[in-house]
Backbone as JSON, one array per atom type, in Angstrom:
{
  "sequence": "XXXXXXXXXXXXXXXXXXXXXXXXXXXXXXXXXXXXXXXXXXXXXXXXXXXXXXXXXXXXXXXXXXXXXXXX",
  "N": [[14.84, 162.15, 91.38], [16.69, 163.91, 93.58], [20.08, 163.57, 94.86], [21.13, 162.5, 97.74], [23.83, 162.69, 100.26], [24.72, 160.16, 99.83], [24.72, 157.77, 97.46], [21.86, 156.99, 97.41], [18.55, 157.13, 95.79], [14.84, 157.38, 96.05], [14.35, 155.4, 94.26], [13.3, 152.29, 93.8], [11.82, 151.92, 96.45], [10.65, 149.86, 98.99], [8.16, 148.0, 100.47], [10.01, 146.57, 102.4], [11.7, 147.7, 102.88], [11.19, 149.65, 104.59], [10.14, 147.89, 106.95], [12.75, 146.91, 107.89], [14.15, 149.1, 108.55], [12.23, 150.2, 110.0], [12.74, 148.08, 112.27], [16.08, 148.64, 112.5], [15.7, 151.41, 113.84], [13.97, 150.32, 116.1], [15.81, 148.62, 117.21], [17.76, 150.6, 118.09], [19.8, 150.23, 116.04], [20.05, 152.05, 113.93], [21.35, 155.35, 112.52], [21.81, 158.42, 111.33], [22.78, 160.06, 108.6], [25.59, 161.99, 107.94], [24.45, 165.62, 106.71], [24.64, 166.29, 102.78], [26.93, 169.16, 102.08], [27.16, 172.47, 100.51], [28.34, 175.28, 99.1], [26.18, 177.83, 97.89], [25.32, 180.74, 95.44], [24.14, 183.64, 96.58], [20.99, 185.24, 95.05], [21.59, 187.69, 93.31], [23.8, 188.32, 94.42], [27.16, 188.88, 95.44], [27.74, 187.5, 97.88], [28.15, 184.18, 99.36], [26.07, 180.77, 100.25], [25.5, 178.77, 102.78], [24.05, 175.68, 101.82], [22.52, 172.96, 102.84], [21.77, 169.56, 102.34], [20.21, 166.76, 103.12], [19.96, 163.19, 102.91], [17.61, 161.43, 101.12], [15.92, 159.4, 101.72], [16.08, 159.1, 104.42], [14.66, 161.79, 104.99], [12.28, 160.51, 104.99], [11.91, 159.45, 106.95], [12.54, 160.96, 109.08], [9.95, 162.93, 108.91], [8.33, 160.9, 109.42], [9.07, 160.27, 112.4], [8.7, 162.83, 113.05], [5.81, 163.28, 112.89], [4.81, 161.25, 114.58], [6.16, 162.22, 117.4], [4.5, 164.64, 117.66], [1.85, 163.41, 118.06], [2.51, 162.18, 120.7]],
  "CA": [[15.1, 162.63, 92.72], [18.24, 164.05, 94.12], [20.85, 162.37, 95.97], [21.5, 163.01, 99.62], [25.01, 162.81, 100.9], [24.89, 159.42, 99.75], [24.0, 157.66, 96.47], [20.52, 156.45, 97.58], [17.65, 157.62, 96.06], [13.93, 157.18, 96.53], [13.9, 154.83, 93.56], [12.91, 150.93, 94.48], [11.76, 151.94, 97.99], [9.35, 149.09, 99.18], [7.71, 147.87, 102.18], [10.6, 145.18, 103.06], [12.83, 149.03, 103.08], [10.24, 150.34, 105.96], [10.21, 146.87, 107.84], [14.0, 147.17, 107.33], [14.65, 150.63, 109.01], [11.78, 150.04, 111.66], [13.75, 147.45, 113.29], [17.26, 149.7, 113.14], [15.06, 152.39, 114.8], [13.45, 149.8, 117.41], [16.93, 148.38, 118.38], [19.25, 151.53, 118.27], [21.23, 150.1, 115.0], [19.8, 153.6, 112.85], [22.06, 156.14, 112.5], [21.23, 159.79, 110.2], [24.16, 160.54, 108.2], [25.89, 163.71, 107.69], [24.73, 166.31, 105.35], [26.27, 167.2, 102.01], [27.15, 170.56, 102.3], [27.44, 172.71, 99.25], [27.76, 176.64, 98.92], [25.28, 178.59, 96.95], [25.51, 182.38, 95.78], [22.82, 184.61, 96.86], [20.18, 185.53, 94.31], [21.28, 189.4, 92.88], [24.6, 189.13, 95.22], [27.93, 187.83, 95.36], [27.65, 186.55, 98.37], [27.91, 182.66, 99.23], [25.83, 180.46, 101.64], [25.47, 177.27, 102.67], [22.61, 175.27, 101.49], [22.92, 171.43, 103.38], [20.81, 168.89, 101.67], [20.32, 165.35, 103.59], [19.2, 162.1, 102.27], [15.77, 161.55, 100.94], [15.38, 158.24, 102.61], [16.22, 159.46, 105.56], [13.94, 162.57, 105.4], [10.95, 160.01, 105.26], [12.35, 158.68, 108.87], [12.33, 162.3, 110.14], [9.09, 162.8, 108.89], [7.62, 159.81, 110.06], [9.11, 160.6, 113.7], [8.05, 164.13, 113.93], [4.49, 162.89, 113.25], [4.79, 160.59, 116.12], [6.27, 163.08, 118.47], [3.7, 165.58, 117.67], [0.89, 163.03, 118.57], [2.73, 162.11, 121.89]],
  "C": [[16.59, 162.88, 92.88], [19.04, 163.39, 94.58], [21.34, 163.34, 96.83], [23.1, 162.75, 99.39], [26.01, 161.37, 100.03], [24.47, 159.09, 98.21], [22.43, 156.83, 96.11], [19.4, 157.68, 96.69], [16.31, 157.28, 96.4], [13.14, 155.92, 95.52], [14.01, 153.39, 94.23], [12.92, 151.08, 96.09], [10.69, 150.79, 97.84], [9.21, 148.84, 100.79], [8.93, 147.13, 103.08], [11.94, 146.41, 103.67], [12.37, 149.31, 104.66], [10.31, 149.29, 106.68], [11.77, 147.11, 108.2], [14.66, 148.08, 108.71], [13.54, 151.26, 110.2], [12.56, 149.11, 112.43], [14.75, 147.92, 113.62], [16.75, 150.36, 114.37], [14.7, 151.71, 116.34], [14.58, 149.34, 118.12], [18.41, 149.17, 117.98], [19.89, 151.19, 117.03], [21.27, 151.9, 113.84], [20.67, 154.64, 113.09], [21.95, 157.69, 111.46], [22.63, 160.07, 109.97], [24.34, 161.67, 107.65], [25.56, 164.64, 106.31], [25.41, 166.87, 104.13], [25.74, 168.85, 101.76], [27.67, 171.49, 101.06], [26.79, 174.71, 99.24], [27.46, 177.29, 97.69], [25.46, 180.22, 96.84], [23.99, 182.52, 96.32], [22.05, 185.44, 95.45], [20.88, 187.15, 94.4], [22.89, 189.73, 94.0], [25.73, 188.23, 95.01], [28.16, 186.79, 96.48], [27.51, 185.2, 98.64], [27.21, 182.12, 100.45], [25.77, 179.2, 101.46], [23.85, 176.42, 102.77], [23.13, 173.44, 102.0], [21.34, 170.48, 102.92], [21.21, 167.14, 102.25], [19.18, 164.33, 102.44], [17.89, 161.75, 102.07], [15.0, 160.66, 101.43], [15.18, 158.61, 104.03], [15.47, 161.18, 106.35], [12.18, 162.08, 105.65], [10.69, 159.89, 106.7], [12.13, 159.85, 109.91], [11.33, 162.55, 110.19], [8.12, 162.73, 109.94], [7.68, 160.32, 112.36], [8.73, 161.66, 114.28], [6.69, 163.78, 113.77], [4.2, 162.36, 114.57], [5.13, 161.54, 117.37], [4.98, 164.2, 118.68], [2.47, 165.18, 117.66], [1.33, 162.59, 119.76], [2.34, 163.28, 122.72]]
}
């Protein structure tokens, strides 16, 4: 797996991670940290763009919350 912004990846995730990072979430401590930002050419052009790639832990959390919003 890649690395996000940070040097986390998705390796030794366990349940005690998800207990963990539900409590941040339940009392405000969670925070989403800034994407790393990294420009890419364009396929067939010289052009450059920006391709922003966030943390992979932290795309479970987004996930997880747009599920929930989108059964509220």
């Amino acid at each position: 797996m890649s690395k996000g912004v940070t040097n986390k990846t998705l390796n030794r995730i366990n349940l005690s991670w998800f207990k963990n990072i539900a409590q941040d979430i339940k009392t405000s401590k969670f925070k989403f940290s800034l994407p790393r930002r990294v420009m890419i050419s364009k396929p067939g052009k010289k052009e450059l763009r920006l391709l922003s790639m966030g943390n992979p832990r932290e795309k479970i959390i987004q996930k997880a919350l747009t599920i929930l919003m989108e059964a509220i």
